[in-house]
C-alpha positions as CSV (number, residue, x, y, z in Angstrom):
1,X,31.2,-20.9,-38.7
2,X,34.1,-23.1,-39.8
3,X,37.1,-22.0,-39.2
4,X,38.4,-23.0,-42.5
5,X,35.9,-20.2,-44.3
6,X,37.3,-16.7,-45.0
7,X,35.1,-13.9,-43.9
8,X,36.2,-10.6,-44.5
9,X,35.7,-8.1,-41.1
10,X,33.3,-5.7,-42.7
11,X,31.1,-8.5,-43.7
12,X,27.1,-7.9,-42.1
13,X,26.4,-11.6,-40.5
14,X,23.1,-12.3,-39.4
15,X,22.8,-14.2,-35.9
16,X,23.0,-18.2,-36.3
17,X,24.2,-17.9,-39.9
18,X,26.2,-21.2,-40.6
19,X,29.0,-20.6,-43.0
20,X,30.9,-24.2,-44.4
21,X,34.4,-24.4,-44.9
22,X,36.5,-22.3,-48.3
23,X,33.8,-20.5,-48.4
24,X,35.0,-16.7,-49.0
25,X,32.7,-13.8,-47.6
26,X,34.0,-10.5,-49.5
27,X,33.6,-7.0,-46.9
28,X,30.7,-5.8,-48.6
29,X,28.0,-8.3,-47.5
30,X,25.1,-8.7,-45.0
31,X,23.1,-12.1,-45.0
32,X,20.1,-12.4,-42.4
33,X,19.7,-14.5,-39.8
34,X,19.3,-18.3,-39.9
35,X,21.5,-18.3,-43.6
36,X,23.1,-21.5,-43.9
37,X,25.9,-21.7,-46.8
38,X,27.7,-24.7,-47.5
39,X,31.3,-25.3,-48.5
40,X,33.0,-23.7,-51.5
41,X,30.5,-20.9,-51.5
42,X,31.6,-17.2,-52.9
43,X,29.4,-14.3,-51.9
44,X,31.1,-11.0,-53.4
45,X,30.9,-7.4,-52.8
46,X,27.8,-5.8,-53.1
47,X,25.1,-9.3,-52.2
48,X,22.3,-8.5,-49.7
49,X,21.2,-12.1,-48.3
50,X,17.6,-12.6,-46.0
51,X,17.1,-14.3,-43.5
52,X,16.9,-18.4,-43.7
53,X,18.3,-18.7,-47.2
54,X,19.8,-22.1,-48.3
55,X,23.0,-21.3,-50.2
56,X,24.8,-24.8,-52.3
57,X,28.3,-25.7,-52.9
58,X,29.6,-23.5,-56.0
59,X,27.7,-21.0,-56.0
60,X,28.5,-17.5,-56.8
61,X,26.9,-14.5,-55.4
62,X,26.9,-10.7,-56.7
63,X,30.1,-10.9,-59.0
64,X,30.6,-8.1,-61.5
65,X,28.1,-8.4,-64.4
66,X,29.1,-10.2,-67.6
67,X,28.7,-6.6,-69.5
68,X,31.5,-4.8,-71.6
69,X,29.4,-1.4,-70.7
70,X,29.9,-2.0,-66.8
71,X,32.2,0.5,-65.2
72,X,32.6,-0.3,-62.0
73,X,29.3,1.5,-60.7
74,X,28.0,0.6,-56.8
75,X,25.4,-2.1,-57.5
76,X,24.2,-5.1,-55.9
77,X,22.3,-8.4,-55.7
78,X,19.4,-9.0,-53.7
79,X,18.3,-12.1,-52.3
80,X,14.6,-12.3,-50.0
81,X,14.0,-14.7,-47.3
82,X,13.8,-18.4,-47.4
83,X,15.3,-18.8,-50.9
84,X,16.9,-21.7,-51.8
85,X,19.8,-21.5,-54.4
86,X,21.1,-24.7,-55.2
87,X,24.6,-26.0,-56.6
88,X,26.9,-23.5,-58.8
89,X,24.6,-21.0,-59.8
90,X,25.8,-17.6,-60.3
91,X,24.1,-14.5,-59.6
92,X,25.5,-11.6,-61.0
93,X,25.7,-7.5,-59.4
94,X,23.3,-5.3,-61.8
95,X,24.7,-2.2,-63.4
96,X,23.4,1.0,-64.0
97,X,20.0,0.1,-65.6
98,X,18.4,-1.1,-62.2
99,X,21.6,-0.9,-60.2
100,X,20.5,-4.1,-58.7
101,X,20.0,-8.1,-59.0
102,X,16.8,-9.8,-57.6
103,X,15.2,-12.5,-56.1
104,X,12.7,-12.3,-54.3
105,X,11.7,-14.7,-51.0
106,X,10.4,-18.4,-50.8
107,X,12.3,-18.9,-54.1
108,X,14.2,-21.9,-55.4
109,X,17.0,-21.5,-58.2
110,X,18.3,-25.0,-58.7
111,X,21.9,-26.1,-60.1
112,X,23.5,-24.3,-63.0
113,X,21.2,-21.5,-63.1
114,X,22.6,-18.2,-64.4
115,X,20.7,-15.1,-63.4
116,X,22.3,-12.1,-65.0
117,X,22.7,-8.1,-64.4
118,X,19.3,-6.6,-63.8
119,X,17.1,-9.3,-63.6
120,X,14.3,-9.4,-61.2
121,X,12.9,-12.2,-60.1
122,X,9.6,-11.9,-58.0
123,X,8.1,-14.1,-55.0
124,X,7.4,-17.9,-54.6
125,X,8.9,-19.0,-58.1
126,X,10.8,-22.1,-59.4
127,X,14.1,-22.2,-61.7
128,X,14.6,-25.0,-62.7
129,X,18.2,-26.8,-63.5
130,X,20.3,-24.6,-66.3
131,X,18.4,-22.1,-66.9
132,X,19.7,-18.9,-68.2
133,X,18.5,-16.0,-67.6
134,X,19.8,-13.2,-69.7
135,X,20.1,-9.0,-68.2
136,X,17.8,-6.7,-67.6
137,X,14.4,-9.8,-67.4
138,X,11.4,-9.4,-65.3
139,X,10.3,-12.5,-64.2
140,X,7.1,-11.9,-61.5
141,X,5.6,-14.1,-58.9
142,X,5.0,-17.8,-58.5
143,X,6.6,-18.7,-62.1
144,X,8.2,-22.0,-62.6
145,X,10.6,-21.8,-65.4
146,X,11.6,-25.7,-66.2
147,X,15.1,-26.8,-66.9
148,X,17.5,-25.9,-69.7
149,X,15.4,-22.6,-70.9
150,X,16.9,-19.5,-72.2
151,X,15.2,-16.4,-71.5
152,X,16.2,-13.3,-74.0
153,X,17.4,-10.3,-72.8
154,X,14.9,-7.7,-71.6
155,X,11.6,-10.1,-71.7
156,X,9.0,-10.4,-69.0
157,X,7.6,-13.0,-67.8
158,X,4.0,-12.8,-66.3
159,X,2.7,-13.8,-63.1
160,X,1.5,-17.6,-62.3
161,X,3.2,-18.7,-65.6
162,X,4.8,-21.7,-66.7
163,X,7.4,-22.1,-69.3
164,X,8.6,-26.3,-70.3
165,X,11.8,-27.3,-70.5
166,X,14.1,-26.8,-73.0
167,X,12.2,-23.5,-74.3
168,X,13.6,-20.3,-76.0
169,X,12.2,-17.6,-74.1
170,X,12.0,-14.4,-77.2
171,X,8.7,-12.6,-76.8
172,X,7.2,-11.6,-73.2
173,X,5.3,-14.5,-71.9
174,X,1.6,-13.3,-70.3
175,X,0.8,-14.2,-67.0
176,X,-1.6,-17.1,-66.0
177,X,-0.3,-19.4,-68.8
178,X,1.5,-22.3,-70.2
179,X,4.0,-21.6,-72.6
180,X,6.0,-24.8,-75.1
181,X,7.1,-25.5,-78.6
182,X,9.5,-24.0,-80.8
183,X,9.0,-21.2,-81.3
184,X,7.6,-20.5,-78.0
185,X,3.7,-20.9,-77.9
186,X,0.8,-20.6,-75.9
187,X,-0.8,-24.0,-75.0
188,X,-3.4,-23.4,-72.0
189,X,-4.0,-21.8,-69.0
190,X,-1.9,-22.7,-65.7
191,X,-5.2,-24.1,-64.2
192,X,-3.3,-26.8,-61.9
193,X,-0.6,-24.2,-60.7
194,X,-3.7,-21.5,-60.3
195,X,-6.0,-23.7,-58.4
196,X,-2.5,-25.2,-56.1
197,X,-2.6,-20.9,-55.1
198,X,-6.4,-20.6,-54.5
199,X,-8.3,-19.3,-57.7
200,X,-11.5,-20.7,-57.5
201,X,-13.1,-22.3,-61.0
202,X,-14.6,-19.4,-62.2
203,X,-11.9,-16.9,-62.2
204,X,-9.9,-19.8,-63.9
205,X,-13.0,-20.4,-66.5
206,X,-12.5,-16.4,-66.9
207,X,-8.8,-16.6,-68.0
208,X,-9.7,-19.6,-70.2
209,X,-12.2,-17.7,-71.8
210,X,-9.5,-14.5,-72.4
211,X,-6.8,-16.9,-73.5
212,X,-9.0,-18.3,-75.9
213,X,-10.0,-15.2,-77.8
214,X,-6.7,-14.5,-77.6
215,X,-5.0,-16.7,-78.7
216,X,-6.7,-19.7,-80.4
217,X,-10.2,-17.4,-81.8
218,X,-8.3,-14.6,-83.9
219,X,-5.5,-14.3,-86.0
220,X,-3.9,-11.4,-84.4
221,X,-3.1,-10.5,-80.9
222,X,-4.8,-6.6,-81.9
223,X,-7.5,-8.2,-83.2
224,X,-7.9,-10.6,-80.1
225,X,-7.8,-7.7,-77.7
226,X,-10.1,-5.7,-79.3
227,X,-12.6,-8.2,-78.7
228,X,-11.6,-8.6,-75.0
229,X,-12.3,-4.9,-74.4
230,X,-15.5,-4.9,-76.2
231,X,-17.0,-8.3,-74.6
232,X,-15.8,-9.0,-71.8
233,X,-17.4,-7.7,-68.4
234,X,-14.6,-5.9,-66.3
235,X,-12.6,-8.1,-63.7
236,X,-9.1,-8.1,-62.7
237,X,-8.0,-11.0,-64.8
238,X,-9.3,-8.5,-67.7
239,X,-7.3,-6.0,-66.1
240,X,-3.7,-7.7,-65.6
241,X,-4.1,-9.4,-68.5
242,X,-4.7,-6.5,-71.0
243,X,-2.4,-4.0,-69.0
244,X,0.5,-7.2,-69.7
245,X,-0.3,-7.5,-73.6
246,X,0.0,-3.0,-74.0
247,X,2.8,-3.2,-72.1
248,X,5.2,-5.3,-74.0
249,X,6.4,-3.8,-76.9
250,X,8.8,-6.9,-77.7
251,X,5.8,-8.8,-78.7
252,X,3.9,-11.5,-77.1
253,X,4.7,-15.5,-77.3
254,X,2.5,-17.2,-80.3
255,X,-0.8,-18.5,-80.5
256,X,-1.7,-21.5,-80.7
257,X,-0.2,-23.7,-82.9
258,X,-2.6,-26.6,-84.8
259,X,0.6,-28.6,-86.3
């Protein structure tokens, strides 16, 4: 640890954590083993670090939440293992909605992304360069969210999706897909990113066929799951994908779109 860094006594520090120089540890911290933070790092009260995290210049861990409703409640962020979180992002302490900030592990936030109060971000995903996430999102596992996207407050963001850069995230966005255009539309299934994580061609053929009826075969969403449930044999694609589209009751991204 350089000497130059200021680590409060009370701090929680993980054996072979590497800590660069004005970098300021606040008390109420414990970061796992193998950790290495760079210079010019701040980790505030109430961050939870794994073990083997990568943690950039500038970045900001666990401050109070952007929120004129916070009062000071005992909340935290919550970073997995092996995460990556690159150049002056900032990560801020949840409040008394979920009482905590995540991310989960193998993750990779890269510079400039903002992940506010509440958010949960699941396993193995990708955020890219200034994104923004807004409070209280649910973002699951193995998503890649491309650069400059904003995501709305309170949205959720399926499994195995993929969202292109520059998007305004407004509706929940179901798992397994593609999402683009303004405003925010389906344009395919995630076949590359599925097939990269093992799905074999005829569970992605399945979700193709779902997607399609859909999305691109009916005019309505209602309409389109009506047919799902009535002629589609049962599989668990059928399942998370149906069980996504009845929960969100913010809507789902459009269809789509032929111009």
């Amino acid at each position: 640890m350089s000497n130059l860094a200021q680590i409060h006594p009370n701090a929680k520090i993980g054996e072979g954590v590497e800590i660069g120089p004005f970098t300021t540890i606040y008390g109420d911290v414990v970061i796992g083993s193998g950790t290495w933070i760079g210079p010019n790092v701040t980790i505030m009260d109430g961050a939870r670090i794994g073990k083997n995290c990568r943690i950039f210049p500038g970045a900001v861990i666990s401050a109070i939440p952007q929120d004129l409703k916070f009062a000071g409640e005992n909340t935290t962020v919550e970073i997995g293992d092996n995460t990556t979180i690159r150049e002056c992002c900032t990560l801020n302490r949840g409040t008394k909605d979920r009482m905590t900030t995540k991310v989960g592990s193998n993750c990779l936030l890269m510079a400039y992304v903002h992940l506010a109060h509440d958010a949960f971000v699941g396993d193995n995903c990708v955020i890219a360069n200034s994104a923004n996430i807004a409070g209280h999102v649910t973002i699951g596992n193995w998503v890649v969210i491309e650069g400059v996207v904003a995501v709305q407050q309170f949205i959720e963001i399926g499994d195995h999706s993929f969202i292109a850069g520059g998007s305004l995230v407004r509706k929940n966005v179901p798992p397994f897909i593609k999402v683009a255009r303004e405003p925010l539309s389906y344009i395919g299934v995630n076949s590359i990113g599925l097939r990269r994580r093992g799905y074999t061609d005829e569970q992605v053929s399945r979700l193709e066929d779902i997607y399609r009826v859909l999305f691109v075969h009916n005019n309505t969403v209602v309409a389109g799951v009506k047919q799902i449930v009535d002629s589609f044999p049962d599989s668990d694609e059928k399942q998370i994908v149906l069980a996504f589209i009845q929960r969100s009751e913010k809507g789902v991204v459009r269809g789509a779109q032929t111009t």
